[in-house]
DRENDRENGU-928551 format. One record per atom (N, C-alpha, C, O): residue in three letters; z, x, y. Coordinates in steps of 0.2 Angstrom, whole numbers, plus 2048, in hexadecimal, padded with zeros to 3 digits. Each point is the difference from the previous one (the first is absolute). Layout:
% residues N
alaZXY...
//
This chain:
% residues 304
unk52F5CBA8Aunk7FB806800unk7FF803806unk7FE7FC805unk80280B7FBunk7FF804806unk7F88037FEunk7FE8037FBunk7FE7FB80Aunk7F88047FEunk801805805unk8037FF805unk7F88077F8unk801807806unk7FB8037FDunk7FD8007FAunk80280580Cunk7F78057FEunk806805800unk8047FF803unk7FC8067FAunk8018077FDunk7FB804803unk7FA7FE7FEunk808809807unk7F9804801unk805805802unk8057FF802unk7F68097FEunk805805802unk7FC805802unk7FB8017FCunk80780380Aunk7FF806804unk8018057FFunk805803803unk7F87FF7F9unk8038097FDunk8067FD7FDunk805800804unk7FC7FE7F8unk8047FE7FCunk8057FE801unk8057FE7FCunk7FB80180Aunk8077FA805unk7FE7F9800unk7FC7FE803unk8087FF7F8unk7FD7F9800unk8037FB800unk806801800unk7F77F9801unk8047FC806unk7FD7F87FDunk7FA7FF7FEunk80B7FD803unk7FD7F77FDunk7FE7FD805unk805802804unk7F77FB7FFunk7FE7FB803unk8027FA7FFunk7FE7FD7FBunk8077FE809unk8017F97FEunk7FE7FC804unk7FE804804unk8017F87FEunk7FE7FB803unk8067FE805unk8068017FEunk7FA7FC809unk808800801unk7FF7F67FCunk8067FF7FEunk7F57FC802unk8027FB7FDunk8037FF7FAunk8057FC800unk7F98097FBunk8028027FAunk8078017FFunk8027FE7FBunk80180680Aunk806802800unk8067FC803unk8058027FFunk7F97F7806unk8027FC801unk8077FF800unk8018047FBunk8057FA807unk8067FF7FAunk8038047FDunk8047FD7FCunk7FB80A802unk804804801unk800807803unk7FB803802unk80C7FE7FDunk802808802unk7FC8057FEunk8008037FAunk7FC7FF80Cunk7FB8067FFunk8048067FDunk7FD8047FCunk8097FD808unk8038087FCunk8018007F9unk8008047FCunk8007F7803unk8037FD7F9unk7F98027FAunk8008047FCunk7FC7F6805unk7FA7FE801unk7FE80A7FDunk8008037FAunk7FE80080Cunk7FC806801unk8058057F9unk7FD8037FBunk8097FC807unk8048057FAunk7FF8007FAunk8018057FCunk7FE7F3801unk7FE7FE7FAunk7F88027FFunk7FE8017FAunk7FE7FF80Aunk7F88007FFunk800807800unk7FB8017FEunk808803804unk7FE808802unk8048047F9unk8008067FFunk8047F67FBunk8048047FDunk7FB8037FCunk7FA7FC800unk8068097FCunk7F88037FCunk8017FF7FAunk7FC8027FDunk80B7FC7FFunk8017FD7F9unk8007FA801unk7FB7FD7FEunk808800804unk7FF7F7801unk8007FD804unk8047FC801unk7F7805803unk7FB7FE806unk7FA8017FDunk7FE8017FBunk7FE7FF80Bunk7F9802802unk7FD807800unk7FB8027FDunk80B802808unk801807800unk7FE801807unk7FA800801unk808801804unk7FE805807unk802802806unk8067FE800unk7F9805804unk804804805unk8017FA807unk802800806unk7FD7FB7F7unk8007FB806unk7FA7FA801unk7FB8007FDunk8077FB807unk7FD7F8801unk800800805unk805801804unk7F27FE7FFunk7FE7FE806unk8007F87FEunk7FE7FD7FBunk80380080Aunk8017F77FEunk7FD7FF808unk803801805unk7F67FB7F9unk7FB800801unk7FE7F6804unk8017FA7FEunk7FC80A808unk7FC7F8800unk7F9801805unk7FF803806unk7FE7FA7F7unk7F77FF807unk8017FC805unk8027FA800unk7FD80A806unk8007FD806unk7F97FF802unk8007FB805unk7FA8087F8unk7FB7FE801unk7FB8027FBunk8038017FAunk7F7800806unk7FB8017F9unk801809800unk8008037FAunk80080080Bunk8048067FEunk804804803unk7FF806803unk8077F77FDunk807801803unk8047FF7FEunk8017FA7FFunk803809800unk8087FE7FCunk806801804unk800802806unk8067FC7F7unk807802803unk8068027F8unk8017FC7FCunk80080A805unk8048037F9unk806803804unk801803806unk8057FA7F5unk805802802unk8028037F7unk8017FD7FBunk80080A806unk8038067FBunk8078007FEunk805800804unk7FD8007F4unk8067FF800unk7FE8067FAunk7FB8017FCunk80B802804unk8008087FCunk8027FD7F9unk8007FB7FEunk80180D7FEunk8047FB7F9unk8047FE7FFunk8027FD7FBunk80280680Bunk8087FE7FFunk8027FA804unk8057FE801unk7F57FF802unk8007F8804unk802801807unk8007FB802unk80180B803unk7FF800805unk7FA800801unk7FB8007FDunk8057FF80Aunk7F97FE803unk801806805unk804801804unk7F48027FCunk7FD806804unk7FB7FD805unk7FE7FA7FFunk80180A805unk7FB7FE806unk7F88027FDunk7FB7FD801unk8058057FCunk7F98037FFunk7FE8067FAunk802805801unk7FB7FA7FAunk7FE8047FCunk7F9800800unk7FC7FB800unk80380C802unk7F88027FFunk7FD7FF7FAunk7FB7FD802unk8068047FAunk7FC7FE7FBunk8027FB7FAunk7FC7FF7FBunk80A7FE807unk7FC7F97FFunk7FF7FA806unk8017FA7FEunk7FD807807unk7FC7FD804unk7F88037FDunk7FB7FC801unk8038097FEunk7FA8007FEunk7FE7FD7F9unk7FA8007FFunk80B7FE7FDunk8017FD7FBunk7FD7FA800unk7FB7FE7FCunk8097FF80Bunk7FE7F7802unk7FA802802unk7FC8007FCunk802802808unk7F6801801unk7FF8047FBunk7FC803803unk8047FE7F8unk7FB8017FBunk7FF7F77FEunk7FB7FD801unk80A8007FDunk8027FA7FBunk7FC7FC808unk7FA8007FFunk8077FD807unk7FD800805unk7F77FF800unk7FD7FB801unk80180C7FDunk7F9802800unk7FD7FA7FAunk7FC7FD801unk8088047FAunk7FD7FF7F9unk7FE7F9801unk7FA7FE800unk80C7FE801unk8017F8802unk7FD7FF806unk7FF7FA800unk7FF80A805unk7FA7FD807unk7FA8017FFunk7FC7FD803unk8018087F7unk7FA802801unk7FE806802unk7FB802800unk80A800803unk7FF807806unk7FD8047FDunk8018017FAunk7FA80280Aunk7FA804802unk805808802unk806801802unk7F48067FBunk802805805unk800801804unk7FA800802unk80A801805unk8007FE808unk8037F9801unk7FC7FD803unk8088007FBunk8017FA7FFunk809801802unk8048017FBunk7FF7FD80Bunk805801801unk8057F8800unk7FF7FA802unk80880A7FBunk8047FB7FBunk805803806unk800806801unk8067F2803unk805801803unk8037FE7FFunk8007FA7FEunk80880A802unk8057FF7FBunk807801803unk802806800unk8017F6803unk8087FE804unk8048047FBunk8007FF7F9unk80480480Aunk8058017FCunk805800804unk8007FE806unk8078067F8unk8077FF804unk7FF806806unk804801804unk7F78027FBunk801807802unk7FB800804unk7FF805804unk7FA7F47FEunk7FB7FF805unk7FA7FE7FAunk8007FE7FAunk7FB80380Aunk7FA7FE7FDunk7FD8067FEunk801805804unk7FA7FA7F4unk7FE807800unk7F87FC7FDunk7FE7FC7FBunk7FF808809unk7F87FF7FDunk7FE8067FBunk801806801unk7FC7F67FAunk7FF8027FBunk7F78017FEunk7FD7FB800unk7FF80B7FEunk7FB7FD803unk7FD8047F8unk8018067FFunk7FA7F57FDunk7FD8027FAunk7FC806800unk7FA800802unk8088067FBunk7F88057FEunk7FC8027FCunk7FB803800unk80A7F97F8unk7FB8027FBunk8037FD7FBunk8078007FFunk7F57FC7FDunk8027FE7FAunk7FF8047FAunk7FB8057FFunk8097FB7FCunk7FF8047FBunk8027FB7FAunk8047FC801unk7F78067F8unk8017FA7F9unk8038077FDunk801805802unk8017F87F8unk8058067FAunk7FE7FA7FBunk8017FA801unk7FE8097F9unk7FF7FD7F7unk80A7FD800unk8027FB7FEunk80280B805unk8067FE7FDunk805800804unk8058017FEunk7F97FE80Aunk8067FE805unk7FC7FA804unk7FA8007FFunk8097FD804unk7FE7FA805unk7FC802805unk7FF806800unk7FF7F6805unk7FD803806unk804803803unk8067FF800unk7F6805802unk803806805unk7FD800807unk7FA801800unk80A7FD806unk7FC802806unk803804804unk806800801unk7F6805803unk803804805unk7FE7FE805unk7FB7FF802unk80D801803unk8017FC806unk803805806unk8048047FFunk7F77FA807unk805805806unk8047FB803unk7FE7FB802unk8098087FDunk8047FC805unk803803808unk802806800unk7FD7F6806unk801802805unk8097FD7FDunk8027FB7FDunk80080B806unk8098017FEunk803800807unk805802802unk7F67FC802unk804802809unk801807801unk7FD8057FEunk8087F9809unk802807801unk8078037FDunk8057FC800unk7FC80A7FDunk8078047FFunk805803806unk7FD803804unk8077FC7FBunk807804804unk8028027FAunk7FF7FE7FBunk803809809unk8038057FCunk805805804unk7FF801806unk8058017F8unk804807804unk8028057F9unk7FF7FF7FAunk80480580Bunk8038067FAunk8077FC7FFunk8017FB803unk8038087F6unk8077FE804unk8048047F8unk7FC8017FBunk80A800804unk8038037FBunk8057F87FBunk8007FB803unk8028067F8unk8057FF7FCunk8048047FDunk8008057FCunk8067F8806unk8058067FDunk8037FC7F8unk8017FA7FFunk7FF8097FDunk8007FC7F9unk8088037FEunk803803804unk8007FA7F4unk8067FE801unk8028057FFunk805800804unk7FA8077F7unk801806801unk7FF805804unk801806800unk7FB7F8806unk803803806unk7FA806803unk800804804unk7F97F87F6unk7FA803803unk7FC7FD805unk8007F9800unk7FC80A804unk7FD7FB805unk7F88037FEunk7FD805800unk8007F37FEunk7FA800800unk7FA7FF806unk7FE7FA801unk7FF809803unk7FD7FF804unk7F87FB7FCunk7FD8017FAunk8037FA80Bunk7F87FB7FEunk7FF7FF805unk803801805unk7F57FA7FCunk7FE7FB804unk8037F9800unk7FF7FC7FBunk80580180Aunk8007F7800unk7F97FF7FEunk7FC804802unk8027F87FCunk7F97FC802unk8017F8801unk8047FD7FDunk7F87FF807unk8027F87FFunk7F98027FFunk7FD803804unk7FF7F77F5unk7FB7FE801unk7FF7F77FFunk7FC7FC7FEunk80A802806unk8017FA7FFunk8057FF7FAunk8017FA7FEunk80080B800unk8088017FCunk8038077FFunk7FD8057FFunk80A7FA800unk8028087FFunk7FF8077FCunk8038017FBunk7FB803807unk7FE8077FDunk804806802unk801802806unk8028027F4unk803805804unk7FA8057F9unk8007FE7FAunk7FB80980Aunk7FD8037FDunk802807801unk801803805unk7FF7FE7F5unk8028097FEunk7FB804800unk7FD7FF7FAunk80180680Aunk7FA8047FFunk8038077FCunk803804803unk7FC7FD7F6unk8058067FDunk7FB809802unk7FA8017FFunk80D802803unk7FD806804unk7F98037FEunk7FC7FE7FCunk802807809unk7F88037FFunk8028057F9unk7FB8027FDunk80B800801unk8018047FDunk7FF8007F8unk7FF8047FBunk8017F3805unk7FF7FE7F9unk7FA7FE7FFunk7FF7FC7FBunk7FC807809unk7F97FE800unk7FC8057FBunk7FA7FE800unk8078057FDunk7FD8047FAunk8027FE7FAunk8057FB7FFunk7F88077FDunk8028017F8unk8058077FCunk8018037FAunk8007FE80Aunk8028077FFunk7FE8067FCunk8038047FDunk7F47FC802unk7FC806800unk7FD800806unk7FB8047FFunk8067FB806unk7FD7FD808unk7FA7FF803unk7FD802805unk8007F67F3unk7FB7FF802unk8057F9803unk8068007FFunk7F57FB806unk8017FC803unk8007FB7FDunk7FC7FF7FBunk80B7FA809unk7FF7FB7FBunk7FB7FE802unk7FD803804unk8007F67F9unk7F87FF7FFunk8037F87FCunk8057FF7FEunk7F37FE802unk8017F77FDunk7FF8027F9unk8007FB7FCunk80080C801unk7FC7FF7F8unk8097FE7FFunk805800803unk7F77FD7F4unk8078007FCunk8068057FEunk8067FE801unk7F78077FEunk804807802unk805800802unk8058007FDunk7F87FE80Bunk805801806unk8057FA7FEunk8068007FFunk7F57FB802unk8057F9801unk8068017FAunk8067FE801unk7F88047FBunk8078007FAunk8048037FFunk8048007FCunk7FC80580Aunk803806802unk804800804unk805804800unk7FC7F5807unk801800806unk8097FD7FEunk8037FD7FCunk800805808unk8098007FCunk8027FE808unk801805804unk7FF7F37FDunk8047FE804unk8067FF801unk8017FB803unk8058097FBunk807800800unk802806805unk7FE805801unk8087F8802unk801804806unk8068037FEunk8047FC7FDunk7FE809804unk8068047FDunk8027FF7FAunk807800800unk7F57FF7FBunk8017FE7F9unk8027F9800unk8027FF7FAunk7FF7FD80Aunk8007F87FEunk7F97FD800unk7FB801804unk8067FA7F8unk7F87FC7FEunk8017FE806unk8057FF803unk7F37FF7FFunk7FE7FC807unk8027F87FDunk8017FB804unk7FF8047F5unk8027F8800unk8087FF803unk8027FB803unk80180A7FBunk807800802unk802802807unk8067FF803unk7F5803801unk803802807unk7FC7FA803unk8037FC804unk7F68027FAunk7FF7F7802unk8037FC801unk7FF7FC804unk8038057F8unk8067F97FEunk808800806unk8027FC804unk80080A7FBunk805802808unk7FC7FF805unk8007FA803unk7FD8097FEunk7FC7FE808unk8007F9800unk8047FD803unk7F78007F9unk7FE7F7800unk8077FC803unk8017FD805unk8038057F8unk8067FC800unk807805805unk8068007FFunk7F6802805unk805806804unk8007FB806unk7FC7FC801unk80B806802unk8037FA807unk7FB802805unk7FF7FC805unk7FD8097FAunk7FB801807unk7FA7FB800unk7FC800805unk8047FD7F6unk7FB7FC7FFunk8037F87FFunk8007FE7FAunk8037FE80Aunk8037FA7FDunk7FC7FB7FBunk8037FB7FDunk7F6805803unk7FB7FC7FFunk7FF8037FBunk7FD7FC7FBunk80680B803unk7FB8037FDunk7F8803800unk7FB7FD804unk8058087F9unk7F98037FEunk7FC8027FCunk8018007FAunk7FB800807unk7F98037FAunk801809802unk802802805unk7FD8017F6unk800808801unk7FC8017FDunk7FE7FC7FBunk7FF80A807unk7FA8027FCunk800808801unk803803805unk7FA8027F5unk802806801unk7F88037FCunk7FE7FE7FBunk7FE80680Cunk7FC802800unk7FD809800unk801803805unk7FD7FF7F6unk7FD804802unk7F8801803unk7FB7FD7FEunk806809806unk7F8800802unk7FB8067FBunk8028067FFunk7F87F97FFunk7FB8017FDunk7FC804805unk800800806unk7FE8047F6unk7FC805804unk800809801unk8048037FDunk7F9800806unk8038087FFunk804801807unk803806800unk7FD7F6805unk805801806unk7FD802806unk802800806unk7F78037F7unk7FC803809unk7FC7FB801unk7FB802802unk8057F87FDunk7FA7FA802unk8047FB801unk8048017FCunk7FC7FB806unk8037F9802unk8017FC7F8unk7FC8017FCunk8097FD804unk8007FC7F9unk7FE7FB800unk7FF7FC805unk7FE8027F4unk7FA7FA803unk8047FC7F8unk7FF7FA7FFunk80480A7FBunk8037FA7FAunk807803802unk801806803unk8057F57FBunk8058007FFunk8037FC7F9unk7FE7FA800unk8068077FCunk8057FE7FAunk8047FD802unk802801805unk8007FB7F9unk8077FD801unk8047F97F7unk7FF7FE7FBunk80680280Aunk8057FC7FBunk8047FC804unk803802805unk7FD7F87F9unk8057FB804unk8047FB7FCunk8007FD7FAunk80580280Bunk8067FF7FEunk8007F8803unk800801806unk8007F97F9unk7FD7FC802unk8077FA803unk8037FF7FCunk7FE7FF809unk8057FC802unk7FF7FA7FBunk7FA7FE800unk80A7FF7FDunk8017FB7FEunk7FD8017F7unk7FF7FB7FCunk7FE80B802unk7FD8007FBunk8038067FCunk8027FF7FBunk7FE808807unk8008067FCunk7FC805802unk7FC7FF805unk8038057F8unk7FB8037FEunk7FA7FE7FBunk8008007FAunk7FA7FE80Bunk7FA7FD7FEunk7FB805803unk801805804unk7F87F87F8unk7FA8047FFunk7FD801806unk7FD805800unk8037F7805unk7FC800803unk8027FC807unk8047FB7FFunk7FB805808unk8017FC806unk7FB801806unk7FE805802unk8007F4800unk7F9801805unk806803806unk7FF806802unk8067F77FFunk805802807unk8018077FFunk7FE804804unk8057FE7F5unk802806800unk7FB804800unk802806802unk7F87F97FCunk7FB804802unk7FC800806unk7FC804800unk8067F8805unk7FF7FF806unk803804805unk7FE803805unk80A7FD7F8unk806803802unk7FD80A800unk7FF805804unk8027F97F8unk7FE8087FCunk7FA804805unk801806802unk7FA7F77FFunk7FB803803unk802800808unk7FE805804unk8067F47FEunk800803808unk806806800unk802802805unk8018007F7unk807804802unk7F88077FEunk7FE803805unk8017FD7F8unk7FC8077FFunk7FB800805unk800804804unk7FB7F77FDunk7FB803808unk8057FE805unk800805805unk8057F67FDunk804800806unk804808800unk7FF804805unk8057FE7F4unk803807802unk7FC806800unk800805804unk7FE7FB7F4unk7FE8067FDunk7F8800802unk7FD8027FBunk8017FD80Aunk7FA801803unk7FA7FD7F9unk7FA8027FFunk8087FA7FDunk7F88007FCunk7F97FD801unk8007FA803unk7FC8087FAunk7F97FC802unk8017F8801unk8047FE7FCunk7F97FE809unk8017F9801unk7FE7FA7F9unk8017FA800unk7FC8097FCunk7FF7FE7FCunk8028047F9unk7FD8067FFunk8087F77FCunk8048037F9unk8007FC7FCunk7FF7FA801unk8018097F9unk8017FC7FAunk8068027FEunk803806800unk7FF7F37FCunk809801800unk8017FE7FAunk8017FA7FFunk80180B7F9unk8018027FBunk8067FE7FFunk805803802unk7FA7F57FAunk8077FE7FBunk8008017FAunk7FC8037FEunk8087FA7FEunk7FF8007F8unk7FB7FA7FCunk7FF7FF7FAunk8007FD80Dunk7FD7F9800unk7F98037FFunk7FD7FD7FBunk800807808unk7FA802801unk80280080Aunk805800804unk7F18027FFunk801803807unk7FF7F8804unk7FE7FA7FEunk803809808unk7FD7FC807unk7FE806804unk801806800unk7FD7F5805unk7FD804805unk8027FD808unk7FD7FA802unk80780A800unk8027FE809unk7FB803806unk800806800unk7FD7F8803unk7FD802807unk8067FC805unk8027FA801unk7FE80B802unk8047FE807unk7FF808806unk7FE8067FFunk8037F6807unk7FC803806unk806803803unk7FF805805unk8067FA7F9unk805803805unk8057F9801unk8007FB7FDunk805809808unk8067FC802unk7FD7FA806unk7FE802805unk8027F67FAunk7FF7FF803unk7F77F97FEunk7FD7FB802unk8038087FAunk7FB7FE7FCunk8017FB7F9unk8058017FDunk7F67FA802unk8017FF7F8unk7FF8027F9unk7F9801800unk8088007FDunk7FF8017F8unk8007FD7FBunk8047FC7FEunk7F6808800unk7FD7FC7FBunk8008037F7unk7FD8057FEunk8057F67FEunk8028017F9unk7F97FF7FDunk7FC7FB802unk8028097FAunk7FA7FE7FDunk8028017F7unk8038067FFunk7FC7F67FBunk8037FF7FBunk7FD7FA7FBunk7FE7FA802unk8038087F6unk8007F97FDunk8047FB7FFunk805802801unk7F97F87FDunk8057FD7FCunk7FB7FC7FAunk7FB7FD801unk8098037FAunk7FE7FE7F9unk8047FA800unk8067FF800unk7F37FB7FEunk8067F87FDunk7FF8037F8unk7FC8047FEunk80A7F9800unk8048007F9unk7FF7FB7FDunk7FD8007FBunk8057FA807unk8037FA7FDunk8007FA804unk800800806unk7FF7FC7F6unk8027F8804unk8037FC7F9unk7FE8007FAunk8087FD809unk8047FE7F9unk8047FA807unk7FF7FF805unk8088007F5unk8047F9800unk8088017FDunk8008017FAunk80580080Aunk8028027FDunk8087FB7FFunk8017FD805unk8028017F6unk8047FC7FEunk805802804unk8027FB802unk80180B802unk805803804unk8007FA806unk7FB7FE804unk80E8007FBunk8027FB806unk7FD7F97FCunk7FE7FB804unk8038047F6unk7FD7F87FFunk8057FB7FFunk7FF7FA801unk8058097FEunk8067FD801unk8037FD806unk8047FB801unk7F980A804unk8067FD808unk7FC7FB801unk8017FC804
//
């Protein structure tokens, strides 16, 4: 039997295992069967977990498809929620958490109760510092997409889509109401952004591969942009709801390029977060929830 806590970040969600627990066998293996969502468990990836001290961890990330990633934002804030519950932590009460991608301090701001979801906490995480440049992809039909590199301790390529498709086309501005947001048409020269993600992700200019994300900016255009929309394309996953990285990504490509306020909220289909960051050179900080789900046992791997 495989025991695992179930918890998710704007609806990116992710198992917890223990790395004892997992012992003896192949984690890709292992992650591929726990992540199927008919006959598994169901989710976007296994952080496989161990206490280094009373609150201190070391998490190493394997996606659904059983590679292993340096770093997911939100579920690393995942493991500090499930962290907090299990140490006691307090508001102001900081959780440190190794991953492939460096250490990332995690630090409690608010607990929240729900009659009919788990505990919910919101967490700021120090994400470090971002590298970013400009840079183009030429795609197989022969169009070249201009984006940001970003490394936030894993690969980002982000699409800022033109000032042009910033209206609604009665020329009022896009905006975070529902309206807008259901309005917002992420495809670039009539192909779905799921299907240009996917070229890119897996495009020779990226041998690692990438995470893409394809953002619109919010707002009427004469004031610094302070929310942005987006959709992402997730390396080793699809297209999912929600990512702390790609929402990290997302914000340094728009204040690093598109000049926006230091401080953005960043509109997935998961629900928002909110990025502060100071500029090139600086750290940034993820602020967001994460909801525990479950704790269970799971018969998957009983055999090996």
């Amino acid at each position: 039997m495989i025991p695992f806590i179930k918890a998710h970040a704007c609806g990116n969600d992710f198992l917890v295992v223990k790395e004892e627990d997992a012992a003896g066998y192949d984690k890709g293996e292992l992650t591929r069967a726990l992540c199927e969502r008919n006959t598994g468990v169901g989710a976007d990836g296994v952080e496989f977990f161990r206490w280094t001290s009373e609150r201190a961890g070391r998490i190493r990330l394997h996606n659904a498809d059983g590679s292993i990633a340096e770093i997911s934002g939100n579920g690393t804030r995942c493991v500090a929620a499930w962290m907090a519950q299990e140490s006691g932590a307090q508001s102001g009460d900081e959780l440190s958490i190794e991953t492939d991608a460096g250490v990332r301090v995690c630090t409690v701001q608010d607990f929240r109760s729900s009659d009919i979801a788990g505990p919910t906490i919101l967490i700021t995480t120090d994400m470090d510092i971002p590298e970013f440049e400009e840079r183009t992809v030429e795609l197989s039909n022969g169009s070249v997409i201009d984006g940001v590199s970003v490394s936030m301790g894993n690969p980002h390529f982000v699409i800022v889509l033109p000032m042009q498709q910033r209206d609604l086309g009665s020329g009022d501005p896009l905006d975070a109401s529902q309206r807008a947001l259901s309005m917002l048409d992420f495809s670039i020269d009539g192909r779905p952004w799921e299907e240009i993600g996917e070229e890119i992700c897996f495009h020779p200019d990226f041998p690692d591969q990438t995470n893409v994300e394809f953002v619109h900016l919010l707002g009427s255009g004469s004031e610094p942009v302070r929310q942005i929309a987006m959709r992402i394309f997730e390396r080793g996953v699809g297209p999912t709801s929600s990512s702390g990285t790609g929402t990290s990504a997302a914000a340094t490509a728009v204040i690093g390029i598109h000049h926006a306020a230091s401080e953005v909220e960043v509109i997935a289909p998961g629900g928002a977060q909110t990025v502060r960051w100071e500029g090139e050179g600086e750290k940034l900080y993820l602020t967001g929830p994460a909801t525990l789900i479950a704790r269970g046992e799971s018969w998957i791997g009983e055999s090996a």
